[in-house]
py3Dmol code that shows the C-alpha trace and the ligand (Angstrom):
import py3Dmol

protein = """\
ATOM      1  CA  UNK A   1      41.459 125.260 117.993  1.00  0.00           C
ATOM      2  CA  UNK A   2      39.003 126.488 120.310  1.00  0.00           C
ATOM      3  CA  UNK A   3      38.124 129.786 118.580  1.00  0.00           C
ATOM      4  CA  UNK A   4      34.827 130.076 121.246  1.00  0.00           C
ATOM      5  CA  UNK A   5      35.201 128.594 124.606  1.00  0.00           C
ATOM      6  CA  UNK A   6      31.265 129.635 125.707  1.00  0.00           C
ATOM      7  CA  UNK A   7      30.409 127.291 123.091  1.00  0.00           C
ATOM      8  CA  UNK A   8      30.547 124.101 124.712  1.00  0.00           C
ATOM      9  CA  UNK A   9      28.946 125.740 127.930  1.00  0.00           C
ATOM     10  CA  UNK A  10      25.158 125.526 128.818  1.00  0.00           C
ATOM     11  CA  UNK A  11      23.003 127.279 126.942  1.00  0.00           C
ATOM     12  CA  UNK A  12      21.216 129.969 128.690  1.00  0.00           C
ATOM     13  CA  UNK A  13      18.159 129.564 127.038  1.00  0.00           C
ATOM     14  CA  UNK A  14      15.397 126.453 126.602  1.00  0.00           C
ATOM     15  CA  UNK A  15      13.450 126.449 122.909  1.00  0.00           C
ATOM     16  CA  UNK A  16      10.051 126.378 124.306  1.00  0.00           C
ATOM     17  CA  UNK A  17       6.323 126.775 122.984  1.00  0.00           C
ATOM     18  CA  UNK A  18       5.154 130.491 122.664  1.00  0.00           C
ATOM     19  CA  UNK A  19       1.682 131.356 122.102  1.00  0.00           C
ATOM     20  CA  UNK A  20       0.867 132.272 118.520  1.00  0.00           C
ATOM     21  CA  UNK A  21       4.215 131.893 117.316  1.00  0.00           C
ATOM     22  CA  UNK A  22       5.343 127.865 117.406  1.00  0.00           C
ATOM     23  CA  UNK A  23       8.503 127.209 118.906  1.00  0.00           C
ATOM     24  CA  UNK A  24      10.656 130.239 120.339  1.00  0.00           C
ATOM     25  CA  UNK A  25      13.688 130.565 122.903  1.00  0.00           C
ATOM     26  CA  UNK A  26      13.703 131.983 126.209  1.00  0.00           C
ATOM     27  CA  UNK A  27      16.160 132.842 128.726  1.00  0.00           C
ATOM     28  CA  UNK A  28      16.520 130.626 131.628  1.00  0.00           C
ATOM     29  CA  UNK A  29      19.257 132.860 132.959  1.00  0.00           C
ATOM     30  CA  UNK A  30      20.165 136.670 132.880  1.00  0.00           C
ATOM     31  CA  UNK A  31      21.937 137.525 129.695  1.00  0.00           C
ATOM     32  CA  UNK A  32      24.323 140.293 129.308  1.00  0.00           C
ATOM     33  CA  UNK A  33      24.944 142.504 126.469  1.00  0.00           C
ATOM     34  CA  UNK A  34      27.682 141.131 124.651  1.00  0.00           C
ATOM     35  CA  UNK A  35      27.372 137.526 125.935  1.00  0.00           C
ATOM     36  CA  UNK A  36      27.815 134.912 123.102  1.00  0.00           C
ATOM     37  CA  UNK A  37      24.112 132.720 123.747  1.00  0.00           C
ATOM     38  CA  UNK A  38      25.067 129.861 120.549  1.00  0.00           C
ATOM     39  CA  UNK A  39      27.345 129.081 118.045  1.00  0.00           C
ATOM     40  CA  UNK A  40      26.146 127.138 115.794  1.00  0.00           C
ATOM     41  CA  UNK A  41      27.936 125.310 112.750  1.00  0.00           C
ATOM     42  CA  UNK A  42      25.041 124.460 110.109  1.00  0.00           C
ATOM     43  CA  UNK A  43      23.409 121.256 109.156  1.00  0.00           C
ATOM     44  CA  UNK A  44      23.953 121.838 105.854  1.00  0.00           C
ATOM     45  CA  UNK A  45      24.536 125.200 103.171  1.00  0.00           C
ATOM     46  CA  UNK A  46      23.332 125.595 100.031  1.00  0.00           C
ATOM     47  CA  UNK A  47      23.311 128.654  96.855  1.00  0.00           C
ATOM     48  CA  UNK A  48      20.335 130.474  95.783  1.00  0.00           C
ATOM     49  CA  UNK A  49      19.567 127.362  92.791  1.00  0.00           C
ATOM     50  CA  UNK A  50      18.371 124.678  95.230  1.00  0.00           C
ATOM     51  CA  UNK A  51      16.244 121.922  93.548  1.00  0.00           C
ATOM     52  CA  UNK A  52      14.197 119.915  96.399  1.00  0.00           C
ATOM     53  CA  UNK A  53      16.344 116.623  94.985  1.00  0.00           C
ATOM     54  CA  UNK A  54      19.714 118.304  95.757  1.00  0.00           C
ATOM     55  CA  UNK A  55      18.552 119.213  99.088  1.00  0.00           C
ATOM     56  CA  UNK A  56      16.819 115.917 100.135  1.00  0.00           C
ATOM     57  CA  UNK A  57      20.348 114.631  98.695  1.00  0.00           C
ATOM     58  CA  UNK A  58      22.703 116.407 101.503  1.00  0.00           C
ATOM     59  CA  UNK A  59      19.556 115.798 104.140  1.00  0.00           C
ATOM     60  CA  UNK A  60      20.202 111.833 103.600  1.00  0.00           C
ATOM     61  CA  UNK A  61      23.612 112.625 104.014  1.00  0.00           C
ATOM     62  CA  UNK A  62      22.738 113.667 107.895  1.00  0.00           C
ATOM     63  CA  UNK A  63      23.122 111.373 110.815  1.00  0.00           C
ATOM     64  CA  UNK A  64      19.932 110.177 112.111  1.00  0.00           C
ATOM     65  CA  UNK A  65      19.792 112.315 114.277  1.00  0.00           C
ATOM     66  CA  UNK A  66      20.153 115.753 112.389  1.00  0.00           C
ATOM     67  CA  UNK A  67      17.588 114.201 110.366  1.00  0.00           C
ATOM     68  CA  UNK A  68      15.554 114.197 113.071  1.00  0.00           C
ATOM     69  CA  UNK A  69      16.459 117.915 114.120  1.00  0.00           C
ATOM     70  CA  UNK A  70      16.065 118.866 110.218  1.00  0.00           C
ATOM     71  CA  UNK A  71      12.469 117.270 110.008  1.00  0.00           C
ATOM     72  CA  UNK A  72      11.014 118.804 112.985  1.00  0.00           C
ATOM     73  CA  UNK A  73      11.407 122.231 111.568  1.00  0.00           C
ATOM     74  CA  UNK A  74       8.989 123.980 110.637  1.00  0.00           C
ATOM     75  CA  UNK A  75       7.636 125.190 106.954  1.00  0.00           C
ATOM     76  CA  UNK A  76       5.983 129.026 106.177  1.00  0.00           C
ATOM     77  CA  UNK A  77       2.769 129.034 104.102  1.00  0.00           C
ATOM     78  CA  UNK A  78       4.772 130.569 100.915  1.00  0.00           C
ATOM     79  CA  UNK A  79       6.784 127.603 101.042  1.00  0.00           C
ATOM     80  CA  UNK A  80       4.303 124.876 100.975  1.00  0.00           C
ATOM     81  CA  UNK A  81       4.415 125.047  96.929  1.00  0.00           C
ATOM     82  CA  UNK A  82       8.067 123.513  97.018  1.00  0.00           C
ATOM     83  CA  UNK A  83       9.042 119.825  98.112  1.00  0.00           C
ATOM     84  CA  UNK A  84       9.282 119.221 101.936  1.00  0.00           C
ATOM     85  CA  UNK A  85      12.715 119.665 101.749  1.00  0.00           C
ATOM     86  CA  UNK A  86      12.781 122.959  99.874  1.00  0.00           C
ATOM     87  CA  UNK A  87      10.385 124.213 102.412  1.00  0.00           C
ATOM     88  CA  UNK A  88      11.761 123.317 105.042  1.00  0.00           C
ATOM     89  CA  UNK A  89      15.098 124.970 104.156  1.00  0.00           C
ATOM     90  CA  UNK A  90      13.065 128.389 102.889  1.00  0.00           C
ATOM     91  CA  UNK A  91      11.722 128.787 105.803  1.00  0.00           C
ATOM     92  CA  UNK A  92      14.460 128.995 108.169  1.00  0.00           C
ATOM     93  CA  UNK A  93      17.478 129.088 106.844  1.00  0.00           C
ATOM     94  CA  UNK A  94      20.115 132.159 107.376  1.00  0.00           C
ATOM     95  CA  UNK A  95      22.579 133.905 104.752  1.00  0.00           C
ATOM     96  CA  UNK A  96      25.905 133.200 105.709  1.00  0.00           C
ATOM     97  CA  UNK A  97      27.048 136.555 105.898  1.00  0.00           C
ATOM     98  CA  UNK A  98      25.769 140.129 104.582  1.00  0.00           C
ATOM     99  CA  UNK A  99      24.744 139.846 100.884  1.00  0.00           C
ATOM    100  CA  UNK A 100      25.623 136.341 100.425  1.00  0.00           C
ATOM    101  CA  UNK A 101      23.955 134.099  98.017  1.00  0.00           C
ATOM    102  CA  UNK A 102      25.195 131.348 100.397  1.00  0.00           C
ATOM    103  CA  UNK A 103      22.644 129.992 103.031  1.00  0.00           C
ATOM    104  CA  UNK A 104      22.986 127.577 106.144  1.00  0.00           C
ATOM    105  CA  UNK A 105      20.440 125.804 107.946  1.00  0.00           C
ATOM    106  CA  UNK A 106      21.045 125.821 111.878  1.00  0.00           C
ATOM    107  CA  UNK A 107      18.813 123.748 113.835  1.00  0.00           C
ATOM    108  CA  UNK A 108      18.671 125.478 116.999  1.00  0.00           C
ATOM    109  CA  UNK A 109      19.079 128.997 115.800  1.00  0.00           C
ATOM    110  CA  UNK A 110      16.260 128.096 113.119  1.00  0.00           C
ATOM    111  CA  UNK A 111      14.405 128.532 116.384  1.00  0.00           C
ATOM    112  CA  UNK A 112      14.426 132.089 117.882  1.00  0.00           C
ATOM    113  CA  UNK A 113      11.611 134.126 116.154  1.00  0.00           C
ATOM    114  CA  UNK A 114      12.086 137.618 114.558  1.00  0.00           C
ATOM    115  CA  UNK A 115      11.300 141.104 115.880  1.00  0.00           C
ATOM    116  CA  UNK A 116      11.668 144.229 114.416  1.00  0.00           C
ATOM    117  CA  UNK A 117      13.632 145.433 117.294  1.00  0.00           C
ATOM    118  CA  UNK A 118      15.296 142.417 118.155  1.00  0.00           C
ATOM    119  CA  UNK A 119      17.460 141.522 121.632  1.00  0.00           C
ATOM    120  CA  UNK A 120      19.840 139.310 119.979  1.00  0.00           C
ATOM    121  CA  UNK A 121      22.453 140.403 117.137  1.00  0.00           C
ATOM    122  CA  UNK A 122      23.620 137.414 114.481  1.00  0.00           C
ATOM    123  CA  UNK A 123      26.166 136.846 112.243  1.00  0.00           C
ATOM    124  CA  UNK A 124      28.434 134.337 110.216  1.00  0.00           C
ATOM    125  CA  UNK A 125      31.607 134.075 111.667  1.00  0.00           C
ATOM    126  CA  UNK A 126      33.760 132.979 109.150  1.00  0.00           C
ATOM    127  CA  UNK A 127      36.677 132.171 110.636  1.00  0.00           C
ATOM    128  CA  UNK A 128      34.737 129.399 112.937  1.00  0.00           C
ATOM    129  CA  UNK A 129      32.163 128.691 110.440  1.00  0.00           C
ATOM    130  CA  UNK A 130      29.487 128.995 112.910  1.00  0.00           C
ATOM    131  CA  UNK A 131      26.623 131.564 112.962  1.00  0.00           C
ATOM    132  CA  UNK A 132      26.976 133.964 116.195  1.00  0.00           C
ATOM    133  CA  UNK A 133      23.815 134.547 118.080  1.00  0.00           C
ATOM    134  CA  UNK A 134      24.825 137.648 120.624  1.00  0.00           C
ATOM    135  CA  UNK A 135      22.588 139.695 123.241  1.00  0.00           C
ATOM    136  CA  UNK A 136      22.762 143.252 122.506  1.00  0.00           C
ATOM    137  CA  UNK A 137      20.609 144.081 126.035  1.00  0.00           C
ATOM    138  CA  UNK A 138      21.111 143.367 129.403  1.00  0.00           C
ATOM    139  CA  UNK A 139      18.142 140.296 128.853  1.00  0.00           C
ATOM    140  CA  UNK A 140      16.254 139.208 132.101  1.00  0.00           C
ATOM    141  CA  UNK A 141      15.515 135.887 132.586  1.00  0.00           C
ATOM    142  CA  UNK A 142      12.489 134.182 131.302  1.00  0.00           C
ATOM    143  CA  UNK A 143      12.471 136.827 128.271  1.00  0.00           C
ATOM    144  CA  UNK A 144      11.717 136.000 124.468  1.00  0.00           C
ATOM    145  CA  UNK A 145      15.323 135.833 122.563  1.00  0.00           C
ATOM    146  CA  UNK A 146      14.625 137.666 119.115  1.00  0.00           C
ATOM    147  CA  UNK A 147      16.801 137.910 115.832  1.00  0.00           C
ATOM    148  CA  UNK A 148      15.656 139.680 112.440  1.00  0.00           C
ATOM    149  CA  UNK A 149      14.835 138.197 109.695  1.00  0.00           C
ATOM    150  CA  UNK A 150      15.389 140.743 107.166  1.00  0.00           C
ATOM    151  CA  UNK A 151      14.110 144.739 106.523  1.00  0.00           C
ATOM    152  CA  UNK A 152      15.361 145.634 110.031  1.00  0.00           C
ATOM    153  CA  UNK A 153      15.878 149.355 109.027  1.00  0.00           C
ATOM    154  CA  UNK A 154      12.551 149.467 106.850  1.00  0.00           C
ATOM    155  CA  UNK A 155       9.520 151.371 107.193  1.00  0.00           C
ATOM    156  CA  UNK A 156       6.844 149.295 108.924  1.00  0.00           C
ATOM    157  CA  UNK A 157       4.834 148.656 105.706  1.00  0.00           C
ATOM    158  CA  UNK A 158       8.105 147.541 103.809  1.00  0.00           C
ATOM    159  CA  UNK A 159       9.105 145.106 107.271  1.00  0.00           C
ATOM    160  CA  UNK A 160       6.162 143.569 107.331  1.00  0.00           C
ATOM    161  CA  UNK A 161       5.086 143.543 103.578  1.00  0.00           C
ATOM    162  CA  UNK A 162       8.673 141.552 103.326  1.00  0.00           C
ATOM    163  CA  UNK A 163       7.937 138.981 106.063  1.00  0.00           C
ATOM    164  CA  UNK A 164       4.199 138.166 104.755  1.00  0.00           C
ATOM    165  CA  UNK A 165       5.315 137.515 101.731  1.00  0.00           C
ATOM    166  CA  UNK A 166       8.798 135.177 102.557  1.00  0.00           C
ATOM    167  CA  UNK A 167       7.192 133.565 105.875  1.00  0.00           C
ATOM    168  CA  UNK A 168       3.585 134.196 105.858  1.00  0.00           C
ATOM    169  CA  UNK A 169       3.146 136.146 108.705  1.00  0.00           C
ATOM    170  CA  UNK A 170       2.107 139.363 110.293  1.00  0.00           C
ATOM    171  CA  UNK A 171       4.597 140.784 112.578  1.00  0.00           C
ATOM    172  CA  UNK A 172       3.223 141.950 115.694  1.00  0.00           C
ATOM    173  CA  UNK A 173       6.422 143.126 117.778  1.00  0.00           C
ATOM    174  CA  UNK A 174       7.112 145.945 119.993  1.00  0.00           C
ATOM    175  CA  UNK A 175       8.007 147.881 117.258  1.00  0.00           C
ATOM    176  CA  UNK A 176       5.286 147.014 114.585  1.00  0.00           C
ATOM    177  CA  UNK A 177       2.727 147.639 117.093  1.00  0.00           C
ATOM    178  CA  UNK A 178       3.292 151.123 118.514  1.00  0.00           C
ATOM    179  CA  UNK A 179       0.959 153.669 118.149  1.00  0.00           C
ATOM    180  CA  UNK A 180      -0.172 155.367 114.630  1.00  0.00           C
ATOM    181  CA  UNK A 181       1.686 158.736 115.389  1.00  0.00           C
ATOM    182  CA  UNK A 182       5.189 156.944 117.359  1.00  0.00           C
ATOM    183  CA  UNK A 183       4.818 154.454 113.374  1.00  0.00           C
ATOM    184  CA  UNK A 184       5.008 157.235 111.511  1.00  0.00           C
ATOM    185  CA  UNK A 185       8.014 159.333 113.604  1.00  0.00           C
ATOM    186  CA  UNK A 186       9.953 155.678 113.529  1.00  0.00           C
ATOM    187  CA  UNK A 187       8.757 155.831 109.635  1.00  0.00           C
ATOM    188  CA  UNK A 188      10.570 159.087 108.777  1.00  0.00           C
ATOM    189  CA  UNK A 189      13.677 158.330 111.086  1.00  0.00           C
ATOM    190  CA  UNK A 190      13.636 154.604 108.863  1.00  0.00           C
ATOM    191  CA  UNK A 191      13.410 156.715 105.653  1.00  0.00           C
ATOM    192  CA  UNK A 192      16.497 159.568 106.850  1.00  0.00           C
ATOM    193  CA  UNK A 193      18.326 156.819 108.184  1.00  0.00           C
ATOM    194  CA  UNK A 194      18.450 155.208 104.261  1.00  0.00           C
ATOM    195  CA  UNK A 195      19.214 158.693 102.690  1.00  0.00           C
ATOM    196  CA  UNK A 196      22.282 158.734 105.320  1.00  0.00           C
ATOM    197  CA  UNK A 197      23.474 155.019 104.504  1.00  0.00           C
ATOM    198  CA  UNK A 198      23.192 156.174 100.829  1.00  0.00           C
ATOM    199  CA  UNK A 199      24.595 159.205 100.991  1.00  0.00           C
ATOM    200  CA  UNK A 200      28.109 158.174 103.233  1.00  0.00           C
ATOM    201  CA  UNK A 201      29.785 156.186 100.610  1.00  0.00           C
ATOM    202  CA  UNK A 202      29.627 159.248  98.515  1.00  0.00           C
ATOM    203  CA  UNK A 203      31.542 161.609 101.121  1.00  0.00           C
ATOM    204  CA  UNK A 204      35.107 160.379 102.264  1.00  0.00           C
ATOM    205  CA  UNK A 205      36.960 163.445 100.468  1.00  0.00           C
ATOM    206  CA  UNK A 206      34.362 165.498 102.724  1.00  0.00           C
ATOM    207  CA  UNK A 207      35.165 163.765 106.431  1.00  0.00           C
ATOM    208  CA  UNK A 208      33.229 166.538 108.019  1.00  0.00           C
ATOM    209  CA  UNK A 209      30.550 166.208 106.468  1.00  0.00           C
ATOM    210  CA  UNK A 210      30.420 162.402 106.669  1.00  0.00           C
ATOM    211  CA  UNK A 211      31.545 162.049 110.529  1.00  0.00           C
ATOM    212  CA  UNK A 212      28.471 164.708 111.083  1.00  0.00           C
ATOM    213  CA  UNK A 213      25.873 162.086 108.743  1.00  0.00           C
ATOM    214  CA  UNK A 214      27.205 159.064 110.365  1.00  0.00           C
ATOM    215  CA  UNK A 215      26.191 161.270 114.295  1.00  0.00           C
ATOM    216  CA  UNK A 216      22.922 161.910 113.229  1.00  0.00           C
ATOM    217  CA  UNK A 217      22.629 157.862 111.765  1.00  0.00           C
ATOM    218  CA  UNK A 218      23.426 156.624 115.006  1.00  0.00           C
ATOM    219  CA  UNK A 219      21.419 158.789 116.953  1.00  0.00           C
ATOM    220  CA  UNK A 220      18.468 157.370 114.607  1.00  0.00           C
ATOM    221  CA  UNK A 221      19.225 154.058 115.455  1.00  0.00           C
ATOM    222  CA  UNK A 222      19.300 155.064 119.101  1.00  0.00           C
ATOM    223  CA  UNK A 223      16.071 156.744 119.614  1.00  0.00           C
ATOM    224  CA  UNK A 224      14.737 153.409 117.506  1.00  0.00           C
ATOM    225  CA  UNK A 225      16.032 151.004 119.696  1.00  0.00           C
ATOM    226  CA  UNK A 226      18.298 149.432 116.802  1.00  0.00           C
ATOM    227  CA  UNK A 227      21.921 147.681 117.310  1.00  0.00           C
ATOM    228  CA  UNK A 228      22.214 146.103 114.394  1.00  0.00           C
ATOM    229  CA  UNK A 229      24.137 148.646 112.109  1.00  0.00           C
ATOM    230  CA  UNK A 230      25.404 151.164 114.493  1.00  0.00           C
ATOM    231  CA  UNK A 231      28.933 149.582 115.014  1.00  0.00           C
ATOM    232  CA  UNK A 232      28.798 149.860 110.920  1.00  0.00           C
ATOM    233  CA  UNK A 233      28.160 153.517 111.049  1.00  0.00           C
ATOM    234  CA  UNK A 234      30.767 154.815 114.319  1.00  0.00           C
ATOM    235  CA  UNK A 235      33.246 152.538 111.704  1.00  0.00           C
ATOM    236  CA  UNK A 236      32.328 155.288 108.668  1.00  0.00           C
ATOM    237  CA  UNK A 237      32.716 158.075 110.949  1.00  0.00           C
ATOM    238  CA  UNK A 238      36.337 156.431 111.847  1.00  0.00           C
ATOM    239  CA  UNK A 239      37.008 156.085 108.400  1.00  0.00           C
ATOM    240  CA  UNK A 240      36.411 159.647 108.221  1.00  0.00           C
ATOM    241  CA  UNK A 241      38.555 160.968 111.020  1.00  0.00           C
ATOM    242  CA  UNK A 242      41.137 158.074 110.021  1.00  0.00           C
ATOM    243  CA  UNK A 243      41.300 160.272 105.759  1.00  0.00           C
ATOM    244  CA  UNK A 244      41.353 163.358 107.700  1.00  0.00           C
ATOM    245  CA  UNK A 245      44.356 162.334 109.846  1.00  0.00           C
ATOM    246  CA  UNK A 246      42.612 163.561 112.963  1.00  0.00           C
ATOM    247  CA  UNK A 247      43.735 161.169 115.379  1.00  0.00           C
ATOM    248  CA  UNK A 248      42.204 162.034 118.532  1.00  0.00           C
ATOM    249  CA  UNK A 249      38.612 161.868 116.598  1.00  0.00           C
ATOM    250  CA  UNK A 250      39.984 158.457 114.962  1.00  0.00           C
ATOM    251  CA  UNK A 251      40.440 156.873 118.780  1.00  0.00           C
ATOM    252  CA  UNK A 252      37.302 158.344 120.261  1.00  0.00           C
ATOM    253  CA  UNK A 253      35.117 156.782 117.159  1.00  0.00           C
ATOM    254  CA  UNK A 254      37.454 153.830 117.102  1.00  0.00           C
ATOM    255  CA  UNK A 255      36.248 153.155 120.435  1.00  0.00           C
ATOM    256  CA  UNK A 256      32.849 154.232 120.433  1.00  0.00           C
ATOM    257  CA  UNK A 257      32.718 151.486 117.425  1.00  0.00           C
ATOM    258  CA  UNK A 258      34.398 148.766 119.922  1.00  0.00           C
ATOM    259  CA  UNK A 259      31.396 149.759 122.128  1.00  0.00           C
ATOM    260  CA  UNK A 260      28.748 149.295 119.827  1.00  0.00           C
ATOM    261  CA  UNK A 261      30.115 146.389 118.284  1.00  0.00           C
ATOM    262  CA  UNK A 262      30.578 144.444 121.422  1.00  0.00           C
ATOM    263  CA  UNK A 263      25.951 144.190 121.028  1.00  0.00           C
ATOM    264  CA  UNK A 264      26.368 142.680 117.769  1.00  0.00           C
ATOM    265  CA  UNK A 265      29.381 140.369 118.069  1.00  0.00           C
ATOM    266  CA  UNK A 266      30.765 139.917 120.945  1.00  0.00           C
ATOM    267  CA  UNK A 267      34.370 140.373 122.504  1.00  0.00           C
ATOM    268  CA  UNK A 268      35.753 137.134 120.643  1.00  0.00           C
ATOM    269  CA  UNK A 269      34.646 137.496 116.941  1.00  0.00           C
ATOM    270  CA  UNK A 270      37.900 138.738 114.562  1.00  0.00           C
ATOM    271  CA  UNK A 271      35.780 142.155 113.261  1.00  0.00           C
ATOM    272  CA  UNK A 272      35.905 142.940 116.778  1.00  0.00           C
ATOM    273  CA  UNK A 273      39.668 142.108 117.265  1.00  0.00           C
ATOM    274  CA  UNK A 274      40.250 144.024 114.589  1.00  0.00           C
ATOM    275  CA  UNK A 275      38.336 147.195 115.412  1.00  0.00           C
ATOM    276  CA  UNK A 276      39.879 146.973 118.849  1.00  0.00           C
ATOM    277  CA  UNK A 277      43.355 146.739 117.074  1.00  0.00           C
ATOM    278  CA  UNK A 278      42.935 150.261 115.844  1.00  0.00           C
ATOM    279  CA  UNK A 279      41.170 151.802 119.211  1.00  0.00           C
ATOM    280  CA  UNK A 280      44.442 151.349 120.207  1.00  0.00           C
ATOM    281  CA  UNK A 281      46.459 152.982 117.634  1.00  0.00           C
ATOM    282  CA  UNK A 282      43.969 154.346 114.216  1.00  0.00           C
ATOM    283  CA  UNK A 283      47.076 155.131 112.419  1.00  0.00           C
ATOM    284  CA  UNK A 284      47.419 151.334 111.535  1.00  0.00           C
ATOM    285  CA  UNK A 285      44.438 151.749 109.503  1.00  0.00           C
ATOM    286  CA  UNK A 286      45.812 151.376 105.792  1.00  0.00           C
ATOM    287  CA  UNK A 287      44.456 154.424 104.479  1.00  0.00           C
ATOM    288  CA  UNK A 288      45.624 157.064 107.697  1.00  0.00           C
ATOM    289  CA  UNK A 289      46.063 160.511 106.310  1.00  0.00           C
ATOM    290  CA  UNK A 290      44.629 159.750 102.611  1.00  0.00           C
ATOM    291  CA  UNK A 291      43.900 163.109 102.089  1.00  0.00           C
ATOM    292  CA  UNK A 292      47.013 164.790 102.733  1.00  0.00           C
ATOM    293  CA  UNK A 293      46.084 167.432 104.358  1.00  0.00           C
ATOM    294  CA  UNK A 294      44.887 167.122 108.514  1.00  0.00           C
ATOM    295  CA  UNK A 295      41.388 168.383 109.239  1.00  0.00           C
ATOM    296  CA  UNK A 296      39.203 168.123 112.153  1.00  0.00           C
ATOM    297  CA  UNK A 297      36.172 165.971 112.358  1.00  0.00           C
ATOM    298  CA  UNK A 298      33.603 165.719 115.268  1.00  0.00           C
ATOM    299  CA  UNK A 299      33.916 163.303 118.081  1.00  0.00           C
ATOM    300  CA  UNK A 300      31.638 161.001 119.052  1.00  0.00           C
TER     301      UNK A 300
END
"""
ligand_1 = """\
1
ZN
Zn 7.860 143.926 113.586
"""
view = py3Dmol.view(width=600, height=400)
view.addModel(protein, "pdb")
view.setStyle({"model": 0}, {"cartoon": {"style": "trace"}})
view.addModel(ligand_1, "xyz")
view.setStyle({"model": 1}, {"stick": {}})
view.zoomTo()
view.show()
């Protein structure tokens, strides 16, 4: 089953030596938003309890030469104090999947360095078992590929207070290095942003109200630069024309959400198939008309 045909193709990027930073990834091609750049299945997984002689255990497990790829990595400063195993699986391995206590180690995508505002989106894709590296820009060639580690939608202090302390170093991207005055506006929109994703959970027997939070969310993430999220938020503001029974507003957000979700996963990944599935008609959605009574809701 061949659930991602771009897999097998060449990569459009080389893992190269960037200044200041160790290894990193850069385009040898144009990338477009959307394109799938790797797929990779990981080395190895393991739970938040990892003792360096379980680890070292599944490493001599490893063909030679994921051995190889798995002791070239490299290891933060915090996690010199563990076993060379331990370390080396601290520093760079991904959770497989939002809030999971489940992490994977993935040898090339261990590779690509973080920024704040980052060009490529990633995710576990269950169904393939792979982790999904996508561009969310139009990326020229010969251009740094960036993820995010973690504390994407932070204030600076919190971003790069989290990073020192888990990898041991300062982050100096576009982002973290703007001016004093443009830190502080992308402060406060970090800080309303996190009273609206706190707030929306609380608010689907008041779809007005939450269609008009999840607007002004997005339009934070916009004027930040962000992807990562937005897809997440046009999907609450569905919900919320989708209770309210307003099915025009449940299309138009429907598909603004295919839009934005194309940056973060691609065309082929099932949460997109699925969000597509109900651009096309919202009143498959299993909870259509949960309030009973039709209101209106703003578009997108
Ligand atoms: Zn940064």
């Amino acid at each position: 089953m061949a659930l991602n045909p771009r897999a097998s193709a060449p990569r459009p990027f080389k893992v190269v030596d960037v200044p200041g930073k160790g290894k990193g990834v850069v385009s040898t091609r144009a990338i477009q938003a959307g394109e799938l750049v790797l797929a990779e299945k990981p080395l190895f997984t393991a739970g938040l309890v990892r003792p360096e002689a379980s680890l070292a255990a599944k490493v001599a497990q490893l063909s030679s030469v994921d051995q190889l790829a798995f002791y070239s990595l490299s290891i933060a400063p915090p996690s010199t104090c563990y076993g060379p195993h331990r370390a080396r699986f601290d520093t760079n391995a991904l959770p497989l999947g939002e809030d999971a206590t489940e992490a994977g180690l993935f040898p090339v995508g261990a590779r690509f360095n973080h920024s704040c505002r980052p060009n490529v989106s990633r995710f576990w894709e269950e169904a393939a078992g792979e982790e999904w590296f996508v561009a969310s820009v139009n990326i020229p060639p010969s251009t740094e590929l960036t993820i995010y580690y973690n504390a994407l939608d932070s204030p600076r202090a919190e971003r790069q207070a989290y990073l020192l302390r888990t990898l041991g170093f300062k982050c100096t991207c576009e982002r973290c290095d703007l001016a004093p005055d443009e830190v502080e506006k992308s402060d406060q929109r970090m800080r309303f942003y996190a009273q609206i994703e706190a707030l929306i959970p609380t608010l689907f027997a008041e779809p007005h109200k939450l269609v008009t939070l999840a607007k002004a969310g997005l339009n934070l993430l916009a004027e930040e630069g962000l992807h990562t999220g937005a897809a997440a938020l046009a999907y609450d503001a569905f919900q919320g024309a989708a209770f309210a029974g307003d099915k025009e507003a449940a299309k138009a957000w429907a598909t603004r959400a295919c839009e934005l979700k194309v940056r973060e996963t691609g065309r082929e990944a099932g949460s997109y198939k699925r969000m597509e599935s109900l651009a096309a008609d919202p009143t498959r959605y299993n909870a259509w008309g949960f309030l009973g009574v039709k209101r209106q809701v703003p578009r997108p």
